[in-house]
PAZAKE-708140 format. One record per residue (C-alpha): x, y, z. Coordinates in steps of 0.25 Angstrom, whole numbers, plus 5000, padded with zeros to 4 digits. Layout:
# PAZAKE-708140
XYZ;...
END
This chain:
# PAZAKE-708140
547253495376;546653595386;547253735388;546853815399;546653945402;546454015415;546154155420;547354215426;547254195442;548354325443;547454445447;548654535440;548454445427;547654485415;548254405403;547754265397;548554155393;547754145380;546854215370;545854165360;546854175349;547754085357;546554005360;546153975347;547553915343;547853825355;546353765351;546853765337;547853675343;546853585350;546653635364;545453665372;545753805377;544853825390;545053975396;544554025409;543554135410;543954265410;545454215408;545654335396;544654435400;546054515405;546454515392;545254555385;545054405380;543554375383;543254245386;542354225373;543454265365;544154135369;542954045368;542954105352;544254045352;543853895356;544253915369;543353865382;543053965394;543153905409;542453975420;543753945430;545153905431;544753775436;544153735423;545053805414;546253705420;545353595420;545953485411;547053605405;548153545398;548953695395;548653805405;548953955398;549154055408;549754185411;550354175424;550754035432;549553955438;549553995453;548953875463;547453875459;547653855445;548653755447;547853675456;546653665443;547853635435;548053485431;549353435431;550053415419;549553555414;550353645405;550353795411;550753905402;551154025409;552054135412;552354065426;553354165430;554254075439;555454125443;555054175458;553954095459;554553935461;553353905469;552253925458;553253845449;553253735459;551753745463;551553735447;552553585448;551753545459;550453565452;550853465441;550753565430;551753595416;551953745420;552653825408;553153965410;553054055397;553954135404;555154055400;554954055388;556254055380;556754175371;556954115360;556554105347;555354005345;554854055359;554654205355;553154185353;553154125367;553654235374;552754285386;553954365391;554154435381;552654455377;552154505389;553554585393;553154655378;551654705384;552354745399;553354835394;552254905383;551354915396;552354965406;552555095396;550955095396;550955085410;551855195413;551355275403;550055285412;550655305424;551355425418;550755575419;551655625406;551355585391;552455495386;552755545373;553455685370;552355765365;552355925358;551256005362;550956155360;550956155376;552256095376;553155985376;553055845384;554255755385;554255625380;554255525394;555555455396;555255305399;556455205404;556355065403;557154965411;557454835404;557454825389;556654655389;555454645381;554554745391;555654845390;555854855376;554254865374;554054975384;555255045377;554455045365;553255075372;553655205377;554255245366;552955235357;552355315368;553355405364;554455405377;555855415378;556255275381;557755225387;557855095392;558954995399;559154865401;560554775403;560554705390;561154745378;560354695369;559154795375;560054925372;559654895355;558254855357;558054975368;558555085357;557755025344;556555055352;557055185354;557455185367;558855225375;559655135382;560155155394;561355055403;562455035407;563354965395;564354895401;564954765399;563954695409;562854745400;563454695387;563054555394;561854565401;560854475393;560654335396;560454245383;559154245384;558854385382;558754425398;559354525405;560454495416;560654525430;561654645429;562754655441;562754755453;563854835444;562854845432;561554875440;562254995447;562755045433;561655045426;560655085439;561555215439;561255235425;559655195425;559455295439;560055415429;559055365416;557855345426;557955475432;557455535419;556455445416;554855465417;554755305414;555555195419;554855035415;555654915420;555554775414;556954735421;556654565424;557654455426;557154325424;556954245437;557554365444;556854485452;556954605443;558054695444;557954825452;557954935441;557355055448;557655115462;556855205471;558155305470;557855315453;556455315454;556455445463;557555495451;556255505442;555355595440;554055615446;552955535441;553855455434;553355295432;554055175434;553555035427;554154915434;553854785425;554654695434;553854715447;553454575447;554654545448;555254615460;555254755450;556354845443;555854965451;556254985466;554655035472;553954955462;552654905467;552254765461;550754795456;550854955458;551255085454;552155125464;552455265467;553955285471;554355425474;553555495462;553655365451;552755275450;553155145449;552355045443;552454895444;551254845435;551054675438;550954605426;551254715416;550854635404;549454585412;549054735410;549154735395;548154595397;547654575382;548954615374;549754515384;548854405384;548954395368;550254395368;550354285380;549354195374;550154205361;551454175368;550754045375;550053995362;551353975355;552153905367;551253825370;550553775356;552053715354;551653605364;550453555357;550553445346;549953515336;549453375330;548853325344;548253445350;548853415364;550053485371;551353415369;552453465375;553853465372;554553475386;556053465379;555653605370;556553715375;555253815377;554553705384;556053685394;556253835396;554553855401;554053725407;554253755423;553453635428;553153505425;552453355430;552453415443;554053495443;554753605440;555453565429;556153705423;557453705428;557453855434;556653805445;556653665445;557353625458;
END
């Protein structure tokens, strides 16, 4: 059993799919770990680090697929790699499909078992699995370190003998697993934090952080959460009422972050033009859905945009820029998916296709597409 482990081809990618301590167990289990060179230098893993491990180095991507059973990756293979892939091939990744069907079928054409951590279940036993919530975690901590920097003032209140400097008052918009990390990020750098999102459940969590909540409260609210944990889409009605309430909030702010994403839809617009030139000057806007269309009205995917006097800043790959923390926890997460499908006995992979977390992740499979949100 050979797993594989490539350098990232994504020029904007700095993670690894693996570490030496994840190394080490999948060789515990019986597997021949080969890693390409270079693959962790991103993430401060040198590659001696993973030959102290047990692991092999390749020199190319080429060798590293050669003769791969499992493939551990950050981001979905793109047409090289999957041409030095043999079919058959389990790859691991965060394949991010929804808006990019013709990568899911170019990965079906290829002949390989493509498995998309990204659909990973909310439940229970998968919690250690969680790349969303890993990496959502390291985003939201970085999008207040981000806007922290681009910021001319100090964040915290501080009393001087020269005088008195107001604390920063920091907005977040969207209450997920980024949201409530930059909440609590901002307030340990001392801010004055609010926050909204259109599930209920986010007003409790938002306030034992030490935050304020602000929305709308109506009836439509009350029932704005799907089962598993999402936000839903809101109607015209709601979206005017609580735009009207935001563009008042936002006004006063010198921080707005926006982590607003629906899954396998274009992110919501959150943010005009109109309520950016309400702000201050040399206010700072952090967009964490730029990649997928953006919160902000004048976000610039990949740039810090100036709009009026804010800047707005739309950061790619907001986790990629915290590299070493967000590999560890990735690894970590792939580690205890996939060592499920080993038979611990025979040290080779055995996978279970009727297990709910392998139903809910495999996209492709002996050459189709066989999850049911795109198959067809």
């Amino acid at each position: 059993m050979k797993i594989a482990v490539p350098l990232e081809s994504d020029p904007v990618e700095a993670r690894v799919a693996l570490t030496p301590e994840t190394a080490k167990r999948f060789i515990g289990l019986g597997a021949e770990v080969v890693v390409q060179k270079g693959a962790g230098a991103l993430s401060r893993i040198p590659d001696e680090a993973y030959e102290k491990a047990g692991a092999t180095i390749a020199k190319d991507a080429k060798v590293t697929f050669t003769g791969a059973d499992v493939v551990l990756k950050v981001r979905r293979p793109n047409a090289d790699e999957l041409k030095a892939i043999k079919k058959g091939t389990l790859v691991v990744a965060t394949m991010d499909p929804f808006g990019h069907e013709d990568d899911v079928k170019a990965m079906a054409e290829a002949g390989i078992t493509a498995v998309t951590m990204d659909f990973m279940p909310r439940i229970t036993r998968a919690q250690v699995m969680d790349v969303l919530s890993s990496q959502a975690n390291l985003a939201g901590y970085q999008a207040v370190i981000d806007a922290a920097g681009l910021f001319d003032r100090a964040m915290p209140m501080m009393m001087t003998a020269a005088g008195t400097v107001s604390a920063a008052k920091v907005f977040v918009m969207g209450a997920g697993v980024a949201g409530l990390q930059a909440i609590a990020t901002a307030k340990r750098l001392g801010a004055i934090v609010s926050a909204t999102d259109v599930r209920p459940a986010a007003k409790e969590q938002v306030e034992s952080l030490g935050g304020r909540f602000i929305a709308v409260e109506d009836e439509e609210f009350k029932e704005a959460e799907t089962a598993g944990g999402y936000a839903k889409e809101m109607s015209d009605d709601y979206k005017k009422k609580q735009a009207e309430l935001v563009a008042s909030h936002i006004a006063k702010q010198d921080i707005v972050i926006t982590t607003a994403l629906i899954p396998g839809r274009p992110a919501p617009k959150l943010v005009t033009k109109e309520m950016l030139a309400s702000m201050q000057p040399g206010s700072i806007v952090i967009d964490l859905a730029v990649e997928r269309g953006g919160n902000v009205e004048g976000a610039v995917a990949g740039e810090v945009a100036t709009v009026g006097d804010v800047k707005v800043a739309g950061y790619l790959n907001v986790p990629g820029r915290i590299a070493a923390t967000a590999s560890l926890l990735y690894a970590k997460n792939l580690y205890a998916f996939v060592e499920t499908l080993i038979d611990k006995e025979a040290k080779a992979l055995a996978v279970d296709w009727e297990d709910e977390l392998v139903k809910a992740t495999v996209l492709t499979r002996d050459g189709s597409i066989v999850h049911p949100a795109f198959a067809g």
